[in-house]
C-alpha positions in Angstrom: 163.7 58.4 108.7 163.3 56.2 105.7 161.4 56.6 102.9 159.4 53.6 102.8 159.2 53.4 98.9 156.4 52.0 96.8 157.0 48.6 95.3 156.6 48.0 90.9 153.3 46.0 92.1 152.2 49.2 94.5 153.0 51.4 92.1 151.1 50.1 89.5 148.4 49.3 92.0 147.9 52.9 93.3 148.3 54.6 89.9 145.4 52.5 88.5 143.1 53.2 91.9 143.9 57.0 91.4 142.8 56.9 87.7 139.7 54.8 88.2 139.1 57.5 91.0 139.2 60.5 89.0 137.4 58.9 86.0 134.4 57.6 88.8 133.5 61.0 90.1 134.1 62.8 86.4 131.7 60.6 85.2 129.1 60.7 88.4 129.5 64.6 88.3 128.4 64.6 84.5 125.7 62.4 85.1 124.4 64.5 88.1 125.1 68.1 86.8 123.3 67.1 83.6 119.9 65.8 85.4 119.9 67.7 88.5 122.2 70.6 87.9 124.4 69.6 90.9 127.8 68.1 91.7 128.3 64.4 93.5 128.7 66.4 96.9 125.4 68.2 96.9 123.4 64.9 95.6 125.8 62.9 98.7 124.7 65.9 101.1 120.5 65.0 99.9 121.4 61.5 100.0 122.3 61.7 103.5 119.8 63.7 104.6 116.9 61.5 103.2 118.5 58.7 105.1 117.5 59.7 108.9 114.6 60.0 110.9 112.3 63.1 109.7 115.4 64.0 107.0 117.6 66.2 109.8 120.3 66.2 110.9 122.5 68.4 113.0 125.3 69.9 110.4 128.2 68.6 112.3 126.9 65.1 112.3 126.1 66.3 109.0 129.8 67.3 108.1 131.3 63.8 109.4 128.5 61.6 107.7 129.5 63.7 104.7 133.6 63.3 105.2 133.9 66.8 104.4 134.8 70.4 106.4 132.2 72.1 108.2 133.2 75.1 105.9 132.5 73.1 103.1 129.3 71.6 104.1 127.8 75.4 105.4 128.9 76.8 101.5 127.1 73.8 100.3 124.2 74.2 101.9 123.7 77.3 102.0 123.2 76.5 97.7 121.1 73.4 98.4 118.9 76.3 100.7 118.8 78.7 97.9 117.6 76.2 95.6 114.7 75.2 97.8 116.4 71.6 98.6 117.1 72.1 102.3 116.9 74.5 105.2 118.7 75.3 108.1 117.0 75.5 111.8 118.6 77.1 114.4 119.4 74.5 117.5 117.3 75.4 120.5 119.6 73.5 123.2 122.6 75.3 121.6 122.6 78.6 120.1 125.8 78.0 117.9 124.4 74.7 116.2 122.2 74.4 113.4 120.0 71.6 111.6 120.2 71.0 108.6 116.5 69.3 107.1 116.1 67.9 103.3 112.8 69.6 102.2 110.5 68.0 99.7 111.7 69.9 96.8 114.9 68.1 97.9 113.6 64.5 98.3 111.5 65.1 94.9 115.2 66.0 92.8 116.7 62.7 95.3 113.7 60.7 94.0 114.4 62.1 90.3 118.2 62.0 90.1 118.8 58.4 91.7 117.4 55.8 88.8 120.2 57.8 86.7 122.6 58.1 89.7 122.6 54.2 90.4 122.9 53.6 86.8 125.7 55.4 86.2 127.6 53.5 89.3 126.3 50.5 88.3 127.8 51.0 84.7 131.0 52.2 86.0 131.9 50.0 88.6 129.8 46.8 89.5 128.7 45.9 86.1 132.5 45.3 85.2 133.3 43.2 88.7 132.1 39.1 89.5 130.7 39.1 92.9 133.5 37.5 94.3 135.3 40.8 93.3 132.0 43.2 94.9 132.8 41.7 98.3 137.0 42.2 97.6 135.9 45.8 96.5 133.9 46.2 99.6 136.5 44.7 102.0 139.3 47.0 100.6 137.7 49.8 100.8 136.1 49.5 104.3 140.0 48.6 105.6 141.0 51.9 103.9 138.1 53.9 105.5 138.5 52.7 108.9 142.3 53.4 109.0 141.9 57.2 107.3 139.3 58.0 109.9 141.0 56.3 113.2 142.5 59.7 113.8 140.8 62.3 115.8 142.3 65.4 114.0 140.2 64.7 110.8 139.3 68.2 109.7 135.1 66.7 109.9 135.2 64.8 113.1 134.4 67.2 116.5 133.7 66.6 119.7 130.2 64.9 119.9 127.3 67.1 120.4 124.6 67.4 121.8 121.1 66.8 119.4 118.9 69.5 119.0 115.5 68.9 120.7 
């Protein structure tokens, strides 16, 4: 097999996407630890929550809305729960799943944390782009997206599951 190496242009291309990367989520993590005392996974984890009918949702959907582990998502949680944001239910139609559901205390800390949140992205990303460059962003990204989760052995995709009732 060949490697198939990066160009000068890729090269330069990737480096500057893996800096502006790291510096995005450094600066959304200090924004969120320092107004709601959480990282950018446990505010995505609210945000997703607050998002769907009566804020639940099953935490393997959870986990693959999420794009993280299911291990991940229960250690997460399970601070979110000891905090008072969310709680688990136990899955009457299946004894193995559990809900997880984004309790007011939760949507109160959403409600508080996003002017900031949204600022901080705006400053960081949109504020420095022309609209014509928004839509490039957006197309880019959602190519990139598509083709990293076409495969089926992505640790947060499962086999669909039932909804608890």
């Amino acid at each position: 097999m060949t490697t198939r190496w990066l160009t000068a242009e890729e090269q330069r291309a990737w480096r500057a996407y893996i800096a502006a990367t790291h510096l995005l989520e450094d600066a959304i993590d200090r924004q969120l630890q320092q107004e709601a005392g959480m990282p950018h996974l446990y505010y995505s984890i609210l945000a997703n929550l607050s998002e769907v009918p009566d804020r639940r949702l099953r935490m393997t959907d959870l986990a693959e809305k999420s794009k993280i582990t299911r291990s991940r998502l229960t250690y997460a949680v399970t601070r979110l729960e000891k905090d008072g944001l969310v709680r688990r239910e136990g899955c009457p139609s299946d004894k193995r799943g559990s809900t997880a559901i984004l309790t007011d205390a939760g949507m109160e800390v959403l409600e508080r944390t996003a002017p900031g949140h949204v600022e901080t992205v705006r400053a960081a990303i949109f504020d420095h782009l022309t609209p014509e460059q928004v839509g490039q962003l957006e197309e880019i990204s959602a190519g990139i997206a598509r083709a990293l989760e076409e495969p089926e052995d992505v640790p947060w995709r499962r086999r669909s599951t039932p909804s608890c009732s």
